[in-house]
N, C-alpha and C positions, 0 to 999 in steps of 0.2 A: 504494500500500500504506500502509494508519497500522494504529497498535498500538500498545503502551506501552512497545515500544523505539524506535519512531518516530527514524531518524536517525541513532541509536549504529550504530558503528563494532562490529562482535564478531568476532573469533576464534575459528574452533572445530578445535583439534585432534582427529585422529581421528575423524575425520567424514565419511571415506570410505563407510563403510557401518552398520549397526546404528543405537545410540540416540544416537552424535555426528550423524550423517544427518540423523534424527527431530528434533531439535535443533537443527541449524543452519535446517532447515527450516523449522520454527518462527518462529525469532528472524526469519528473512525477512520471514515471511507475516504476524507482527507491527512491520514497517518498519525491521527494522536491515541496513545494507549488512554482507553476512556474507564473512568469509575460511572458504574449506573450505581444510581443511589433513590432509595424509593421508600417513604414511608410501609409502602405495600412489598415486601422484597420479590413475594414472586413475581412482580409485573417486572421487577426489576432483573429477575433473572430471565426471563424470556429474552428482554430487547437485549441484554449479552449475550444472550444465546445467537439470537438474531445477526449481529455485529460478525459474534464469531465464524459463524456459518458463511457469513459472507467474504470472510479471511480478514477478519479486523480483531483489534484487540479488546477487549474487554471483560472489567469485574463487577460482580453486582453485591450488591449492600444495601440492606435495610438501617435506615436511618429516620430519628422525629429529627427536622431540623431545628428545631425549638429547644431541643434540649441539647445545653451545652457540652454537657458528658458524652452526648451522642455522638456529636458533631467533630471532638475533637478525636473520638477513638476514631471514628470513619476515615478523617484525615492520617492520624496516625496510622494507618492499615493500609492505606493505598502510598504512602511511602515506604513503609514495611517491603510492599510488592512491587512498585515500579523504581524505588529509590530518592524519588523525589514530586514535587507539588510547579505544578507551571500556569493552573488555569482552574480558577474555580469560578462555576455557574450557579449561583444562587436563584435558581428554578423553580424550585417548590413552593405550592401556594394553592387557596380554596377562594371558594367565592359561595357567592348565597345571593338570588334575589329576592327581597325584603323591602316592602314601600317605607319610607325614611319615616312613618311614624310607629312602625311595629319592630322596628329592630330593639333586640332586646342590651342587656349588658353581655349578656353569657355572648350573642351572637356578634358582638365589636369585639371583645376581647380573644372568643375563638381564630378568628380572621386576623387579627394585629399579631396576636401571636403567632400565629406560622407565617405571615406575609410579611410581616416590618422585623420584628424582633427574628425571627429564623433569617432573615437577609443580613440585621445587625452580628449576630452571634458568625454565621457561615465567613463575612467579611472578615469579622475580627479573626480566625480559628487559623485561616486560608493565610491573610496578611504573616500572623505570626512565622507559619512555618514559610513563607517566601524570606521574610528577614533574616531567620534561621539560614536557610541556605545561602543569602548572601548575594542573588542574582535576578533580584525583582521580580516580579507574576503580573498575573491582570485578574481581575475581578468582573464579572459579570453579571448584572442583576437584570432578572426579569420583571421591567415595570409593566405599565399598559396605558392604553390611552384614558383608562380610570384614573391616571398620576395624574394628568393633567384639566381633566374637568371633571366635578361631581355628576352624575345621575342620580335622579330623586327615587329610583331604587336598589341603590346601591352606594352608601352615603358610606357605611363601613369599609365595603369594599376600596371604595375610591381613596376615603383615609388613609388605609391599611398601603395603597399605590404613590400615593404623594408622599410617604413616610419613604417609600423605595428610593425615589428620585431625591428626595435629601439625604437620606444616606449615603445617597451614590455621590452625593458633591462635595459631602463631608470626608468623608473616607478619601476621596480623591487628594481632598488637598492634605488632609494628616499623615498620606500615606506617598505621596509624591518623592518626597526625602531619598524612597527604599527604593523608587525604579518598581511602583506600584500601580497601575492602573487603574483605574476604576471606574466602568460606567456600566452604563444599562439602556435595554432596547424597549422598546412599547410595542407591543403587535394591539393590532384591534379585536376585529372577530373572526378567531382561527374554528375552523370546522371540527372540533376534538368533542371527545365525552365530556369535558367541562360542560361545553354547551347544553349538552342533553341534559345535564343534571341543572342550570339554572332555567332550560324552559321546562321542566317538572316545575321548581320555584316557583316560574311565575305562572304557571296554571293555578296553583295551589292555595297562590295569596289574589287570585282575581286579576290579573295583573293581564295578562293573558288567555286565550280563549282555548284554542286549537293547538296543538304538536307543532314546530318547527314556526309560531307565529313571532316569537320573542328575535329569533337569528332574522327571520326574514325581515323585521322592523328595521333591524340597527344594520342589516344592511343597504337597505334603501339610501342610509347617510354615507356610503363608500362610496368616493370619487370613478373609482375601479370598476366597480357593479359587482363586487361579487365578497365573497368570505375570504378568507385567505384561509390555504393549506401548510399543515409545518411545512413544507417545501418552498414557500415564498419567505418565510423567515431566516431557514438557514443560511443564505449568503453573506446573511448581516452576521450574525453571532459568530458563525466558525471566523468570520473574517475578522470581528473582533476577538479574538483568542487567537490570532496569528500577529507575529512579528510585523505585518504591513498596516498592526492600528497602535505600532506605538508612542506616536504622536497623538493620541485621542483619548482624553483621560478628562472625569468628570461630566460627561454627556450622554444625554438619553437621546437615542435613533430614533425616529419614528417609523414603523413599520407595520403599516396601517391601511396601506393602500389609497392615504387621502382623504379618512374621514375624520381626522382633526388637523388642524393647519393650525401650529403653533412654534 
């Protein structure tokens, strides 16, 4: 396998299934020894199966990205086995559609906690062991186009995204010093089992009528016409995890296909 991560080491939280899958995939099938890492481990061991089948490299690991003991033995493991840490994807994440009067406590802090604080902890876990070895890394956070504008049903969520893209500017510049990168990409609405499960949501809280009514709304506002597939995201992500984005640090991509212009 070569590509233009040829060799790096990458981490891809929540990568069991949807656009962390598509992604880790990727970074493979462009030459990087990948960790699949998945609250769910078997989803996570399939797409290494997957990887490997295809002649690529990869380990899988079950991991809560929220929890910091988790986080750091995962990282210690995948140095263990490839020798070192070159690229971590802070990927993992939930979402819930919930109209902005019914959101509860339990359902903000469920969300903040695996979306902000598991990007905050992963950054920090990831950063250390790059300073450790002495030769800089990149960081990668999965924001979304919820970072940058609220929806009135999705008020948690969108917090939980804006909290992403600040920690990606903060980290950036605390971490610059070490030859550290730090940014994050926004996709809009990618065609994955996420979606299935928030147009359940929004059937449930009225929100919504019919199967597939929620995707079809929010794509009407893509410039594009259409959903994006993890295959229109990965040019961006693998490309940020290669040597040709190391001039790009502290910025969120848009990768949206044009339904937010900001």
């Amino acid at each position: 396998m070569s590509g233009i991560v040829e060799g790096k080491v990458a981490i891809v939280t929540g990568a069991g299934r949807g656009l962390g899958a598509g992604m880790a995939m990727d970074l493979a099938a462009q030459g990087a020894k990948v960790a699949v890492v998945d609250i769910n481990k078997a989803g996570a061991e399939q797409i290494a199966e997957d990887i490997r089948h295809s002649g690529g490299t990869a380990i899988a690991m079950g991991a809560d990205v929220s929890d910091r003991s988790a986080v750091k033995a995962m990282i210690s493991d995948v140095v263990g086995k490839f020798g070192r840490l070159d690229v971590m994807f802070n990927n993992a994440g939930i979402s819930q559609t919930c109209p902005f009067l019914e959101v509860t406590e339990a359902d903000f802090n469920r969300i903040i906690k695996i979306n902000t604080l598991g990007v905050l902890i992963g950054t920090q876990e990831a950063a250390k062991q790059f300073i450790s070895q002495g030769n800089g890394g990149k960081v990668i956070n999965t924001a979304s186009i919820a970072g940058k504008q609220g929806w009135p049903d999705y008020a948690h969520y969108c917090a939980s995204k804006f909290g992403v893209v600040s920690i990606t500017q903060s980290a950036a510049r605390a971490l610059a010093a070490h030859k550290i990168t730090v940014n994050c990409f926004s996709p809009g609405v990618v065609a994955t089992e996420l979606w299935k499960d928030l147009d359940e949501d929004a059937r449930h809280y009225g929100v919504t009528e019919k199967p597939d009514d929620l995707i079809n709304s929010f794509t009407q506002n893509i410039l594009l016409g259409r959903a994006a597939q993890p295959a229109d995201l990965v040019g961006v992500t693998t490309f940020l995890a290669s040597d040709k984005a190391s001039y790009i640090t502290g910025q969120t991509i848009m990768v949206d296909g044009g339904m937010v212009l900001i």
